[in-house]
C-alpha positions in Angstrom: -84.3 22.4 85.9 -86.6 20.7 83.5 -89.8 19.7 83.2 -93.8 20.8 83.1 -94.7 21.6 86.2 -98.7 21.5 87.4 -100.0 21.4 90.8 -101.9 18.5 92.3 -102.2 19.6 95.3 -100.8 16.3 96.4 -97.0 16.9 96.5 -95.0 19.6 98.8 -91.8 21.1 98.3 -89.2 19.8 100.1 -86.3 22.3 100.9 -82.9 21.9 101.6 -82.1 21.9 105.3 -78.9 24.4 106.1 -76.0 22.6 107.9 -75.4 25.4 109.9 -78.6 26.3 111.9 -81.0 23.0 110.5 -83.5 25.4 108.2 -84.5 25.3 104.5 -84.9 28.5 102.7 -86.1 31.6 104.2 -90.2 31.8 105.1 -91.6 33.9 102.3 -91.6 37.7 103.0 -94.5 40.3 104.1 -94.8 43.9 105.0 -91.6 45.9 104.3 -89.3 43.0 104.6 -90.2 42.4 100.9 -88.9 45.5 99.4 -85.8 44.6 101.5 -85.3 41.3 100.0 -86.3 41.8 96.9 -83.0 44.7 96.9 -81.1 42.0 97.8 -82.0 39.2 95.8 -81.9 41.6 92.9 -78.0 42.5 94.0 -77.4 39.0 94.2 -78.8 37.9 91.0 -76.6 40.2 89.4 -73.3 39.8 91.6 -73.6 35.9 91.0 -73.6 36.6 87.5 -70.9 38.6 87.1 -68.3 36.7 89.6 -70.1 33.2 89.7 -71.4 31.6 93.1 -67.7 30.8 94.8 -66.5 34.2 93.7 -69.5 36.8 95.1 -68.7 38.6 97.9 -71.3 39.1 100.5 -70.2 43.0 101.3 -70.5 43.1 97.3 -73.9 42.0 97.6 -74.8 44.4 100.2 -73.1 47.9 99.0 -75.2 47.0 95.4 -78.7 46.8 97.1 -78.1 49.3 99.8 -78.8 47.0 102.6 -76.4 47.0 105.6 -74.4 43.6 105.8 -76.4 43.0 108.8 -80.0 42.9 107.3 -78.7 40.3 104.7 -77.3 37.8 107.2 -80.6 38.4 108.8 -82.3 37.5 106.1 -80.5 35.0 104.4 -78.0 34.2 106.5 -75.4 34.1 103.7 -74.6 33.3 100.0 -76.3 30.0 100.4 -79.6 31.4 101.3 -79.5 34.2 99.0 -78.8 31.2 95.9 -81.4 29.3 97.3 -84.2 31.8 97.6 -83.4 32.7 93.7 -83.8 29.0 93.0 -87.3 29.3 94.6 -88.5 32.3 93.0 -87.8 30.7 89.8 -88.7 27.5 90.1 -92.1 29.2 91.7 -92.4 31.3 88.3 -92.1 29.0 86.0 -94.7 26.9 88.0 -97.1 29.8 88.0 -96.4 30.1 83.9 -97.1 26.7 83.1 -100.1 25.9 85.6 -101.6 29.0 83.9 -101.1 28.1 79.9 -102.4 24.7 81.1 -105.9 26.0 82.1 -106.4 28.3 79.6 -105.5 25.7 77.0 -108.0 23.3 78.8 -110.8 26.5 78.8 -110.0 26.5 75.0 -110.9 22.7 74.9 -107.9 21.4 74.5 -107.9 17.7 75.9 -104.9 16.2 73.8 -102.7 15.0 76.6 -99.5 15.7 74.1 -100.8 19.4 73.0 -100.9 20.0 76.6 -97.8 18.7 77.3 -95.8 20.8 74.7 -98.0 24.1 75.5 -96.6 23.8 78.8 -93.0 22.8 77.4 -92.9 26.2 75.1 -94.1 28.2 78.5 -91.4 26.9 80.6 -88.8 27.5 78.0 -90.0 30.8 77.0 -89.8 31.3 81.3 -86.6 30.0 80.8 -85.7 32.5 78.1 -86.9 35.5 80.2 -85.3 34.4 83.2 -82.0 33.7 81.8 -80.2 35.4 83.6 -80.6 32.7 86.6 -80.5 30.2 84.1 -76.8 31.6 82.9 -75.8 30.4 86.8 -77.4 27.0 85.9 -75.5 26.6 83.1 -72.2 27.1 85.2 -72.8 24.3 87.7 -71.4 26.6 90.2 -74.3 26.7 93.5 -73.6 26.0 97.0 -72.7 22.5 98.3 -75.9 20.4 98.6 -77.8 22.1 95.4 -77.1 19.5 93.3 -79.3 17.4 95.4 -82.0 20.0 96.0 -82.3 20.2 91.7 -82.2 16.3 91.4 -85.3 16.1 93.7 -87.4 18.3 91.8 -86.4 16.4 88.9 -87.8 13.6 89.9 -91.0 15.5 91.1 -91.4 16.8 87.6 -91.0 13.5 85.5 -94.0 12.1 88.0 -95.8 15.6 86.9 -95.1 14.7 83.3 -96.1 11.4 83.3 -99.6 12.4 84.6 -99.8 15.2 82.4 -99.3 12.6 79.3 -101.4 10.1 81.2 -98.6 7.8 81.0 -98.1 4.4 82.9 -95.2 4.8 85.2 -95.4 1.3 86.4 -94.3 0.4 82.9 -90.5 1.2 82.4 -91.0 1.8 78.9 -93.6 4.7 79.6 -90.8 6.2 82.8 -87.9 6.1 80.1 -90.3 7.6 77.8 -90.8 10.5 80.5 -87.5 10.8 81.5 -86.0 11.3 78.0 -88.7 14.0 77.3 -87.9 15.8 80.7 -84.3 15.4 79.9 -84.9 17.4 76.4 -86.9 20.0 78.0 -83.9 20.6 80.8 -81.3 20.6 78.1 -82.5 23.3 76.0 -83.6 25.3 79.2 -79.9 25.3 79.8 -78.8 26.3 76.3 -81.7 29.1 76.5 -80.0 30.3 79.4 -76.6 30.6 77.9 -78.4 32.6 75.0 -78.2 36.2 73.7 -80.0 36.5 71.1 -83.7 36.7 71.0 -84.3 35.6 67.4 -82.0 32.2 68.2 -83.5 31.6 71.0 -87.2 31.6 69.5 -86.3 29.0 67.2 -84.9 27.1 69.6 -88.0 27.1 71.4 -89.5 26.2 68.3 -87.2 23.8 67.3 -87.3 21.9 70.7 -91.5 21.8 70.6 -91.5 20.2 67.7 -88.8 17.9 68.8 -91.3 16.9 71.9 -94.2 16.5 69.5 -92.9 13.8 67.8 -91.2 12.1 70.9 -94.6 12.2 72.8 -96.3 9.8 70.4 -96.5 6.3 72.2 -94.3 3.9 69.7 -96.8 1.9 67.3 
């Protein structure tokens, strides 16, 4: 879970097919199926939390949003699809965050590939921050089998992303290392933000970790 991320309108997400009937995640909601997911997402979120992934019960899940047991499976067709479809509304948050401090650092003028880059960073973390209660299952490792897999692949997606973003050459492995260590940073401290309480801390460690990235970005010499 690191990285800047800014569409291009050239990549698509890829989801992560389900053993058990062959689909990704659920198709995104409309009408008053919303309010119903959102009650159980929100129930989720929470039971996660409290019990961790292996731990949450499904009729849990259900007696907290007020949605029959039924509905749910209907829905999500489990735990699995209830983690994944919290995966995607953060991951599509934090897009949305950082896609918008990006233009409206660019309407400001801004053109320095490396201001840009650690604008976005200090969005994503401060998403990270505000989100952290997702983040907190992040931190634990604990997600349904194949997750692992599903986070690694938008990993990758996101160093590309970078490496435009800082107009770097990725067919030089000096410039991908480069990339990759910056990502990693980024990740890491969206992990310790997520294991956070405090809000003071947590501001310097954004601030701390932006500077960090500012004097990693530099191209050496």
């Amino acid at each position: 879970m690191s990285g800047i991320v800014e569409p291009t309108g050239t990549e698509t997400a890829h989801r992560l097919p389900d053993p058990q009937d062959g689909t990704g995640l659920p198709e995104a909601p409309t009408g008053q199926n919303r309010t119903i997911r959102n009650a159980l997402l929100d129930a989720a979120l929470e039971v996660f939390t409290e019990r961790g992934y292996a731990e949450a019960g499904l009729a849990e899940i259900a007696t907290r949003s007020g949605i029959p047991l039924g509905s749910l499976f209907q829905h999500y067709g489990g735990k699995r699809g209830l983690y994944l479809a919290l995966w995607e509304e953060f991951r599509e948050e934090q897009e949305r965050r950082t896609a918008a401090t990006l233009s409206a650092e660019r309407d400001r003028g801004v053109a320095d590939p490396i201001t840009l880059f650690v604008a976005g960073a200090r969005a994503y973390l401060e998403g990270a921050w505000d989100n952290r209660r997702f983040g907190r299952l992040l931190v634990e490792d604990d997600g349904p089998t194949g997750f692992d897999a599903l986070r690694r692949q938008w990993d990758r997606a996101w160093v590309r992303r970078n490496a435009r973003l800082l107009e770097v050459d990725e067919k030089r492995r000096a410039g991908r290392v480069r990339v990759r260590v910056l990502t990693t940073v980024i990740g890491g401290a969206a992990r310790e933000l997520g294991d956070c309480t405090d809000e003071g801390e947590a501001r310097e460690i954004v601030d701390e970790v932006c500077g960090i990235l500012t004097h990693l970005s530099a191209a050496p010499g």
